[in-house]
Every structure is written in structure tokens, then in C-alpha cells.
N, C-alpha and C positions, 0 to 999 in steps of 0.2 A: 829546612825540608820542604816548605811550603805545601801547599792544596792541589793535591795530584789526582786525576779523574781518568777514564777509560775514551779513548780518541780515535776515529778510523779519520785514515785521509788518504785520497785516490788521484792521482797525479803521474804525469809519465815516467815511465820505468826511469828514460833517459834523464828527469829531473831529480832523482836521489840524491845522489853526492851533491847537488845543488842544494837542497833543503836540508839536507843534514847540515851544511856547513854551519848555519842559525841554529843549530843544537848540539853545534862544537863538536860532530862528527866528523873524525879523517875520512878523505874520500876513499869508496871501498867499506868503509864500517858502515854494520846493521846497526842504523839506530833505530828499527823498530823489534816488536817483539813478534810480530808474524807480519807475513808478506802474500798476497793471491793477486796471479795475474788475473784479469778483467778478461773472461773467455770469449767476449762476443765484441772486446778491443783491443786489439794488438796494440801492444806497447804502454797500456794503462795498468798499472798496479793499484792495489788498497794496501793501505801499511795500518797495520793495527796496533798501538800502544796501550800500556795498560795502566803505566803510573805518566801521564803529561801533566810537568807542571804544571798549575795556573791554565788548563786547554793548551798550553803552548799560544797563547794568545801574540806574547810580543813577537818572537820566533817566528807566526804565520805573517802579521804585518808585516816585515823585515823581507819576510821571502815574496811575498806581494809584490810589494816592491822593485824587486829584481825581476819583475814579470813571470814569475812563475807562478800557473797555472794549478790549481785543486779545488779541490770540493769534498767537504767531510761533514762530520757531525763529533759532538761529546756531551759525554754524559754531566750528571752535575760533582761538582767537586763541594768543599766542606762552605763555600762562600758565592757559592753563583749556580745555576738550574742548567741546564741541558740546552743543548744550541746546536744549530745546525754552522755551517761557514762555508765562501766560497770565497776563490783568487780568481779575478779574469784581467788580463791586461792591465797590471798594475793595483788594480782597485782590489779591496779585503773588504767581506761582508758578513754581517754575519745576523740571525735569525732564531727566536729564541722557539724550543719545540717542547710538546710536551712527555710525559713516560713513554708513550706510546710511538714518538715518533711526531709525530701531526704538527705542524706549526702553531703556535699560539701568539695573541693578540691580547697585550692586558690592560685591563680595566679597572676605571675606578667604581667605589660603591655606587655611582649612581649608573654605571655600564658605560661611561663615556672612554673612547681609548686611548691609552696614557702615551702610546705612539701612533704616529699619523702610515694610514695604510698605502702612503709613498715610498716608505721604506721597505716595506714587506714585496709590495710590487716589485721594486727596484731590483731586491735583494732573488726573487722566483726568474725576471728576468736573468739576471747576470749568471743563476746556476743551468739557464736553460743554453747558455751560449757556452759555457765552459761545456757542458754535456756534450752540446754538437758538435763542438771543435774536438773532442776525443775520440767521439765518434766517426771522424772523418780521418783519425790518424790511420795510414796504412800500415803494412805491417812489411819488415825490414826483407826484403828477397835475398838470398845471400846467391850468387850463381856460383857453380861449383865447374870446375875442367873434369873433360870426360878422363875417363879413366885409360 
């Protein structure tokens, strides 16, 4: 059964049946449990699941990989805390947040941090570029014959 937790991830409409295929979805199958187009992005959707194994952790590497592009967040499941993730250009990142949302940085008893804040950096850059690159996506014009 494994450790399944609550998952959005926001990625182009046109990337679906790509990322499903890493979740052994036929192309064409919903493998999320709700779907909202991004109103102010043509052609970005957020896919909402509500049982991801494990974050789908292996599944987003894999689709990384293949260059496809996302940016999401999940909540904690029974073995690991709440995380933010992004895919840009091959690379998977991922960034640990708190209830609330907020990013967090952890430390040891004496407040020293137990990760160096190159990755944090790294990881705000990489979702600022997937952000802008969606943002730049157009939206499909379909031209129609006059009547």
C-alpha cells in the first residue's frame, strides 16, 4: 500500500499523458483526482491527487528527466514532512515547507543549519524560471472558415 499524502502539481495541459506514463497511466486516462486550468496561463493546469504514493517522489525524477517541466507542493505523508518540488530542464528539486506553506531551514540544537542555504537558493531560483517559462506560454489560436 505504501505512505500516500495529498499532491498538487502544475504543469502543461499538453504534458499529461507524458507524466502519467511514470504513473502507468494510458494516454487519455485521468490519473489525477481533480484538474483546474491556470486562468491567468493558457495551457498550465494544477492536477490535484489525494492519495500519491511516497509524493510520487520516483515518478517526478523519472519525468524530470524526460524534460518535463512542473512545479508543486505535498503535504506530509506517514514517513517524511511536507515539501514544496520543482522540474525545470531536466533537473528535480525539491524544498522542505512548513503547515503553513513557508519554506523551512532546519537546524541543529545549537541553530546551526543542517542544510547549506545553496540549495534553498538554488531550488527558489529553478521555480522562478519554470514560473516564467509558463508564464510566457501562449495560448493555442484555433482559426475557424468563415461561414
Amino acid at each position: 500500500m505504501g505512505d500516500r499524502c495529498y499532491l498538487e502539481i502544475t504543469l502543461r495541459r499538453s504534458d499529461l499523458d507524458r507524466f502519467g506514463k511514470h504513473l502507468n497511466a494510458s494516454p487519455g486516462e485521468e490519473w489525477w483526482d481533480h484538474l483546474d486550468d491556470e486562468l491567468d496561463q493558457p495551457g498550465i493546469v494544477t492536477a490535484s491527487v489525494y492519495e500519491a504514493n511516497y509524493a510520487w517522489y520516483d515518478e517526478r525524477c523519472a519525468a524530470a528527466k524526460e524534460e518535463i517541466d512542473f512545479h508543486g507542493w505535498h503535504a506530509e505523508g506517514g514517513e517524511y514532512g511536507p515539501y514544496e518540488f520543482v522540474a525545470f530542464k531536466g533537473k528535480h528539486l525539491e524544498a522542505e515547507r512548513n503547515h503553513d506553506g513557508e519554506l523551512v531551514i532546519a537546524v541543529d540544537e545549537n541553530l546551526k543549519p543542517l542544510s547549506g542555504m545553496a540549495h534553498l537558493r538554488k531550488y527558489v531560483r529553478t521555480l522562478k524560471k519554470v514560473r516564467a517559462a509558463f508564464a510566457k506560454e501562449l495560448p493555442v489560436v484555433r482559426l475557424e472558415a468563415a461561414a
